[in-house]
C-alpha positions as CSV (number, residue, x, y, z in Angstrom):
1,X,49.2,78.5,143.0
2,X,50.2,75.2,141.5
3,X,48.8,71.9,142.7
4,X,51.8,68.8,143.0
5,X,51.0,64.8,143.6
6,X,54.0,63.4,144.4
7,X,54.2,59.6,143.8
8,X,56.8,57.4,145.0
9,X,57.0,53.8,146.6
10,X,59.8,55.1,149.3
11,X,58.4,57.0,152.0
12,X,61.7,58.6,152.5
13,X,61.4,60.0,149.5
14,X,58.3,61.3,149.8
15,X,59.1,62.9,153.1
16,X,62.2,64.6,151.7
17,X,60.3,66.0,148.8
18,X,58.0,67.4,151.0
19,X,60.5,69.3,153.7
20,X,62.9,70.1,150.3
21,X,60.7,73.2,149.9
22,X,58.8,75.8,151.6
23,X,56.2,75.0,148.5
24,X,53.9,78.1,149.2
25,X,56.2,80.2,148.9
26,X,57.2,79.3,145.7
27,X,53.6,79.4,144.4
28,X,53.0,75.2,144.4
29,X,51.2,73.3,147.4
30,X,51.2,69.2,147.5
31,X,47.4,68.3,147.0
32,X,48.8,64.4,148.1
33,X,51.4,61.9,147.8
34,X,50.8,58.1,146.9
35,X,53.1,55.2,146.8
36,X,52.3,53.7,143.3
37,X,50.2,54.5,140.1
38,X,46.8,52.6,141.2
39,X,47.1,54.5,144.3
40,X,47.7,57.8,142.6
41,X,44.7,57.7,140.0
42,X,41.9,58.4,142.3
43,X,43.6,60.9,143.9
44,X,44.2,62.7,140.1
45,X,40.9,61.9,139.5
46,X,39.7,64.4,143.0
47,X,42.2,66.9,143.3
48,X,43.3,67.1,139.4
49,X,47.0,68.3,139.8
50,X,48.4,70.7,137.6
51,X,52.4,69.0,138.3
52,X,52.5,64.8,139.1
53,X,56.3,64.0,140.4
54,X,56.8,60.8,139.7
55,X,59.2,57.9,140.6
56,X,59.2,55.5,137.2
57,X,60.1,52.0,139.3
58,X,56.6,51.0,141.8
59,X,55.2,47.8,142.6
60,X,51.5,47.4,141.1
61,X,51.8,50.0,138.5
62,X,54.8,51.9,137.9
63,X,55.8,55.0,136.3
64,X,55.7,54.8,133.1
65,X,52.6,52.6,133.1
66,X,50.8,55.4,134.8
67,X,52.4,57.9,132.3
68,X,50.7,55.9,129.5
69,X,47.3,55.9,131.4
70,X,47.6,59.6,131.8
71,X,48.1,59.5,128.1
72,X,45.2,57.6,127.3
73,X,42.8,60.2,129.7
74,X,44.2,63.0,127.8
75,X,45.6,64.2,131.1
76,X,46.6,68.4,131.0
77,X,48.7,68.6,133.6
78,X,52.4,68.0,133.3
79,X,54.7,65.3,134.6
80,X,58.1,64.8,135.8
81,X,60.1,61.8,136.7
82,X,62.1,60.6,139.6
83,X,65.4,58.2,138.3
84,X,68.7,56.5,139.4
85,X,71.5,56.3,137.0
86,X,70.4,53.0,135.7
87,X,67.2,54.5,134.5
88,X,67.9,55.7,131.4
89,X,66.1,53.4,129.1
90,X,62.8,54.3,131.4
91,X,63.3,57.8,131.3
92,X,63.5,58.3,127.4
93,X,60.7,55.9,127.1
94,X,58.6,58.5,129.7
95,X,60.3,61.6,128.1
96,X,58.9,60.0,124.8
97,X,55.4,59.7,126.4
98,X,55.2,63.2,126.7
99,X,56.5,63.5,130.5
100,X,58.2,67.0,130.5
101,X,61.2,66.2,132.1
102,X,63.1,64.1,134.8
103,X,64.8,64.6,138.2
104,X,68.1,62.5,139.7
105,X,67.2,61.7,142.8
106,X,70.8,61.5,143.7
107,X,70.7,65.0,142.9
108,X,68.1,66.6,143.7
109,X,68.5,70.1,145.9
110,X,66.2,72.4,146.5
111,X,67.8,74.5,143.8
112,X,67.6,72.5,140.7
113,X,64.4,71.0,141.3
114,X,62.8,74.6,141.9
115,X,64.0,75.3,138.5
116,X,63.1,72.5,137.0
117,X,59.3,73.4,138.5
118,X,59.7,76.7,137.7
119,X,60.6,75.5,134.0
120,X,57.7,73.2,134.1
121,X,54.8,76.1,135.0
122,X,56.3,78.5,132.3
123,X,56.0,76.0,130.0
124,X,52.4,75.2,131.3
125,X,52.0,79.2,130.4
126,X,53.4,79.8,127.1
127,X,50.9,76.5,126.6
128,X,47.9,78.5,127.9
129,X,48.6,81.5,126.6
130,X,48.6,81.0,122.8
131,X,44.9,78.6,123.7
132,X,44.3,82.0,124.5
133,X,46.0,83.6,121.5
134,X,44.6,81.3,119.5
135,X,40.7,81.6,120.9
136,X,40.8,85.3,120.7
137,X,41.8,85.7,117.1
138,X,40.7,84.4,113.7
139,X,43.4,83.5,112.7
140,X,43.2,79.4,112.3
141,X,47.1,78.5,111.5
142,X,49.4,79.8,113.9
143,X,52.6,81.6,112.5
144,X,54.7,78.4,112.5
145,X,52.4,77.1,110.0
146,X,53.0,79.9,107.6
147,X,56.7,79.8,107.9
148,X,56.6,76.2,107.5
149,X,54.9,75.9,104.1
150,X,57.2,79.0,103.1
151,X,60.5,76.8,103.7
152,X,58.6,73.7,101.7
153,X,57.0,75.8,99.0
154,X,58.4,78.1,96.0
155,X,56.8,81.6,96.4
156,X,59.0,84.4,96.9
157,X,59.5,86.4,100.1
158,X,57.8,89.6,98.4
159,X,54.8,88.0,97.4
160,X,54.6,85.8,100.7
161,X,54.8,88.9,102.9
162,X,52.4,90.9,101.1
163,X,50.1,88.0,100.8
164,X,49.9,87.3,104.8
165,X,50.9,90.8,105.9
166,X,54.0,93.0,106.8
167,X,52.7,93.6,109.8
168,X,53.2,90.1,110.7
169,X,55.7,88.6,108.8
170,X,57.7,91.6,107.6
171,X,60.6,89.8,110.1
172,X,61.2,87.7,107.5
173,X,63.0,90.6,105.7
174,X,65.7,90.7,108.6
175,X,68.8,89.0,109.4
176,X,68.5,85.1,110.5
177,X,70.4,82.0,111.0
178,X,69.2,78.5,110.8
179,X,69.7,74.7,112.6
180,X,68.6,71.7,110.8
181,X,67.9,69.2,113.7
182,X,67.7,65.5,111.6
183,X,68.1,62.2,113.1
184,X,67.1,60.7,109.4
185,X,70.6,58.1,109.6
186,X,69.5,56.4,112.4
187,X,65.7,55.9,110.7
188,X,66.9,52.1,110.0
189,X,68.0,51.4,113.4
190,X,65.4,49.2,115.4
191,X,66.8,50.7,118.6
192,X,66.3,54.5,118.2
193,X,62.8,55.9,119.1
194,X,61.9,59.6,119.2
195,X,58.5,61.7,119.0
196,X,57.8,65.1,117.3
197,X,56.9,66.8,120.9
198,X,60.1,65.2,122.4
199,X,62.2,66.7,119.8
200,X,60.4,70.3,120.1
201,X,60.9,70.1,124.0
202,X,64.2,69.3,123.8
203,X,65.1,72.9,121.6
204,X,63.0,74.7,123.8
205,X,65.0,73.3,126.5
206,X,68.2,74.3,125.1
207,X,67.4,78.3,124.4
208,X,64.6,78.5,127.5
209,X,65.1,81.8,128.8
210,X,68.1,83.1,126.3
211,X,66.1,83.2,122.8
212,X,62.7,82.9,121.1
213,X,63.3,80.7,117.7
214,X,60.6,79.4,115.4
215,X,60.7,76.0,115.4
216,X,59.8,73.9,112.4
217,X,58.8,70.4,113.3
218,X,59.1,69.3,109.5
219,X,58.4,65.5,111.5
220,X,58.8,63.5,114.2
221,X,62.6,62.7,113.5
222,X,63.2,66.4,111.6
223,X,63.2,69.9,113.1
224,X,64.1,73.3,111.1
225,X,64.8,76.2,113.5
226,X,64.7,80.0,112.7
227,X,66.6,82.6,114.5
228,X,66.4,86.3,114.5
229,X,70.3,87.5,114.0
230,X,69.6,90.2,116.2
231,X,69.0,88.6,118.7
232,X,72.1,86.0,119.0
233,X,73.7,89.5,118.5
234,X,71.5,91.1,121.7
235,X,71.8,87.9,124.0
236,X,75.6,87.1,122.8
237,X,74.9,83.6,122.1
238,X,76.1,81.6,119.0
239,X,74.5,78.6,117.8
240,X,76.9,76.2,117.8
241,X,76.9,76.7,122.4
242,X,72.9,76.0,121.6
243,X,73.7,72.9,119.6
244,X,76.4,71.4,122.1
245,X,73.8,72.0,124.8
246,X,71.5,69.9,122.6
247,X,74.1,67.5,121.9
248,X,74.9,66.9,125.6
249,X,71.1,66.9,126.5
250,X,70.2,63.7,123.9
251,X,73.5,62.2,124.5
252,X,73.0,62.1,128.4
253,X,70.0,59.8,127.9
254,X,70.3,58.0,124.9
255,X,73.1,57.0,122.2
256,X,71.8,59.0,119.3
257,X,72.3,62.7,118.9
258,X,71.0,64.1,115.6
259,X,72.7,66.0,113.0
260,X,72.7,70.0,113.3
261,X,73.8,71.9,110.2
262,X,73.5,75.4,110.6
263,X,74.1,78.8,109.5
264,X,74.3,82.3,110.3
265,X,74.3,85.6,109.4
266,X,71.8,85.1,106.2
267,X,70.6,87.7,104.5
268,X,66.7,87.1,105.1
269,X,64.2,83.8,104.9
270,X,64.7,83.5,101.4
271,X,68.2,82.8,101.7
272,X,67.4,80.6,105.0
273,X,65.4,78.9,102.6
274,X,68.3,78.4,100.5
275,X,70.0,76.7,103.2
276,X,67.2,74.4,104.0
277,X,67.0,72.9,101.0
278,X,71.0,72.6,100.7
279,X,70.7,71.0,104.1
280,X,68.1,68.6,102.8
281,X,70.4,67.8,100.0
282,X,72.7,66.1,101.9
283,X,70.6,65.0,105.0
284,X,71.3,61.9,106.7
285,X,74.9,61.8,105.8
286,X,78.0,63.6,107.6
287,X,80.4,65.0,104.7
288,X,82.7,62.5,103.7
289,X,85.6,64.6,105.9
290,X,83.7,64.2,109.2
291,X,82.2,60.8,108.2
292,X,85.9,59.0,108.2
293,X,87.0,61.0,111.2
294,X,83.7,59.3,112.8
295,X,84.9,55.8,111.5
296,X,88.2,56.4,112.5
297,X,87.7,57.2,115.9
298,X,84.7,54.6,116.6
299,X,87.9,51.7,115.5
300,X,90.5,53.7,117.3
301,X,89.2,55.2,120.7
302,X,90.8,52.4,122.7
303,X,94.4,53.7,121.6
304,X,96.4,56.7,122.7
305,X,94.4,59.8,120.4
306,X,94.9,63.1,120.0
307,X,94.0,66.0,117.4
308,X,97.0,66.0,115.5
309,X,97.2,62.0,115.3
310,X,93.4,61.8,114.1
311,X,94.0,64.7,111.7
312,X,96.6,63.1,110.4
313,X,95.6,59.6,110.3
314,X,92.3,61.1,108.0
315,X,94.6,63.6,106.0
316,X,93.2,66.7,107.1
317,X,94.8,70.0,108.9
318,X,93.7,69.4,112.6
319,X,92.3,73.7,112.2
320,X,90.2,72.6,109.1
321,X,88.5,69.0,110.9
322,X,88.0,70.7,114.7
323,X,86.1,73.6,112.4
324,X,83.9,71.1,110.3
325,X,83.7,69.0,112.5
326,X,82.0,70.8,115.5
327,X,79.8,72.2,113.0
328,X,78.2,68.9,111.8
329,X,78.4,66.7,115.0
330,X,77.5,69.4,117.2
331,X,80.5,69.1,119.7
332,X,84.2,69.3,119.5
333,X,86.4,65.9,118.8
334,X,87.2,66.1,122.4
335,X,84.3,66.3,124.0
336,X,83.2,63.5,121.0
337,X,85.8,60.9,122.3
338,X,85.5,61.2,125.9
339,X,81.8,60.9,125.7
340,X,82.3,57.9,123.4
341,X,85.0,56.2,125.9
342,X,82.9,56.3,129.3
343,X,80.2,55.3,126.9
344,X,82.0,52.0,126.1
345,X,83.2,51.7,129.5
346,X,79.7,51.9,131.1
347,X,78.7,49.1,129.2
348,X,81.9,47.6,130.3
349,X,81.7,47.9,133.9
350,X,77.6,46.8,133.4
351,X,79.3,43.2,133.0
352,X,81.2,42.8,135.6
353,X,84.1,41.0,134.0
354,X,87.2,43.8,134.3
355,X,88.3,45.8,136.9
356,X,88.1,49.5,136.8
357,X,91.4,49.4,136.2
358,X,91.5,47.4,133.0
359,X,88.3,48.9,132.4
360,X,90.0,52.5,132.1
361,X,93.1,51.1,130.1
362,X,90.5,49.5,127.2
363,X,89.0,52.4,126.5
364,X,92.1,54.4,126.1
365,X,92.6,56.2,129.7
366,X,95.7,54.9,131.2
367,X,95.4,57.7,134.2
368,X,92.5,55.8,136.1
369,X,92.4,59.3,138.4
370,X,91.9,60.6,135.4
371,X,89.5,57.9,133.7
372,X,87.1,58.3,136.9
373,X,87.0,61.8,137.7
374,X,86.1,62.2,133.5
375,X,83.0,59.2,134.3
376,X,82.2,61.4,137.0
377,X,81.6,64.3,134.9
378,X,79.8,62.6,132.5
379,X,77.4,60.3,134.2
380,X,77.5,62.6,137.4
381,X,78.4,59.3,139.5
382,X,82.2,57.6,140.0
383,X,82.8,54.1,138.6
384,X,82.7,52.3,141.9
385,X,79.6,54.0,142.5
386,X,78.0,53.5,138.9
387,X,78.6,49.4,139.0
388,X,77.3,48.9,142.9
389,X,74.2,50.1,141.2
390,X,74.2,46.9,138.9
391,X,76.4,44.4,141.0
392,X,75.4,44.3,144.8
């Protein structure tokens, strides 16, 4: 049974939270409820809570300042955070604290945030379980740590399996396919922001239940991950769904979504390790085909665009760009522009100077039924809705 605090200034809130679930029967029981962080420490301090459910906006001390304490006590437990729409800034900053994910409140049925808790304790599991892994064996480097300096070193697959064992790493023999995960072009940009254990949860998030990978953390903006061919063939799951999930997931609260090369069907980790070091060859940079289609539609998405036209206007077959270009950026050119457009028209509608109207035409969506049922999709709230929250 896993203890919950939930902590939230809104008593309604707190209420609902409470009657959303018939908690025991899911394995979790509410050990307390408080309505800001000073009121909440105490109570983590007696009753110790293995889940805190946090909202991130309090009077006294909010969220994130309470994330940040936790932090500091080396709290084990894990957190997740209550947000509106408007909240995204706060949640990446408690996402990059180590919280280990968040909750819409707009949204929140007794579906989704029983999966999200039921994500949360097998996480809290896995974590356990290799302490335990790691107590009960002598073994002082785990196998990532292996893998890791064989993608960074020189020796060859023979020798590394024979020195470390067959037993163990005679995998490495097999079939894989490999994801470089780099966000190394935005390292100059004051506004981007991202931690090692962000970046690991945010994979893990993406194949949770579907595939077991090794992931690399090469750094805290650099990620390499390993997958056994086998099993994409076993679970039917290509890599390029698990990078568009990935893409949507960064893009949903924050501007910057990394690059992801990858590759499958490789012979064994030798030639995965091939692939790395071709990836790091030209890391931080698109190819100079998908870079100009990039530059081309960041000038161009308030005009009338399709494939054909931005094929053309880059001089490339529109088979050949929606190909490379999916496989670098993650997503299709679509997806790209429409994410781009309610993007810009988000920031739009944040200053209040255009109608949704005019808001729709100058970022290239003259169908505003159209232009608000796509915001709707993206940002899960309508355009009306989404600027009452900034203009009341």
């Amino acid at each position: 049974m896993y203890s919950i605090l939930i902590i939230d200034d809104e008593p309604i809130v707190k209420i609902a939270l409470r009657s959303i679930l018939p908690w025991e029967e899911h394995g979790f029981f509410i050990c307390g409820t408080a309505s800001n962080g000073l009121e909440a420490v105490p109570l983590i301090e007696k009753h110790h809570p293995d889940i805190i459910i946090t909202d991130l906006k309090m009077p006294e001390m909010d969220g994130l300042e309470l994330i940040r304490f936790l932090k500091e006590k080396e709290y084990p437990g894990e957190i997740l955070v209550l947000s509106n729409y408007e909240d995204f800034d706060s949640v990446r900053s408690a996402l990059l604290l180590g919280a280990a994910d968040y909750l819409l409140k707009i949204k929140i049925q007794p579906d989704t945030l029983l999966a999200c808790l039921n994500k949360t304790t097998i996480k809290m599991q896995n974590t356990a379980d290799r302490k335990d892994s790691i107590l009960k064996t002598d073994i002082t480097e785990p196998i990532t740590d292996h893998l890791l300096s064989f993608f960074q070193g020189e020796e060859s697959l023979d020798s590394f399996i024979e020195r470390y064992g067959a037993e163990k790493f005679g995998f490495m023999k097999h079939s894989c396919a490999v994801c470089y995960v780099t966000f190394e072009k935005f390292l100059s940009n004051d506004a981007f922001s991202i931690s090692a254990n962000l970046l690991r949860d945010m994979i893990l998030d993406a194949v949770q239940g579907v595939l077991q990978p090794y992931i690399l953390v090469l750094s805290a903006h650099n990620a390499l991950v390993v997958f056994s061919q086998k099993e994409l063939m076993c679970s039917q799951v290509k890599v390029e769904q698990l990078i568009k999930k990935l893409y949507n997931r960064f893009t949903m609260y924050q501007s910057f979504a990394p690059d992801m090369p990858y590759k499958e069907n490789l012979k064994n980790y030798e030639e995965a390790r091939t692939t790395y070091q071709d990836f790091l060859h030209s890391e931080g940079h698109y190819k100079n085909d998908v870079a100009k289609t990039l530059t081309y539609i960041e000038n161009n998405y308030m005009h009338r665009l399709t494939l054909s036209s931005i094929s053309a206007n880059v001089n490339l077959s529109t088979s050949y760009l929606c190909r490379v270009f999916k496989s670098e950026v993650g997503t299709s050119i679509t997806s790209y522009l429409n994410n781009l457009r309610i993007r810009k028209a988000a920031t739009l509608i944040k200053e209040n100077t255009f109608s949704l109207k005019e808001i729709s035409v100058m970022v290239g969506i003259d169908d505003q039924l159209y232009f608000s049922r796509l915001f709707k999709k993206c940002m899960g709230i309508s355009p009306s809705e989404y600027g009452k929250r900034f203009h009341l």
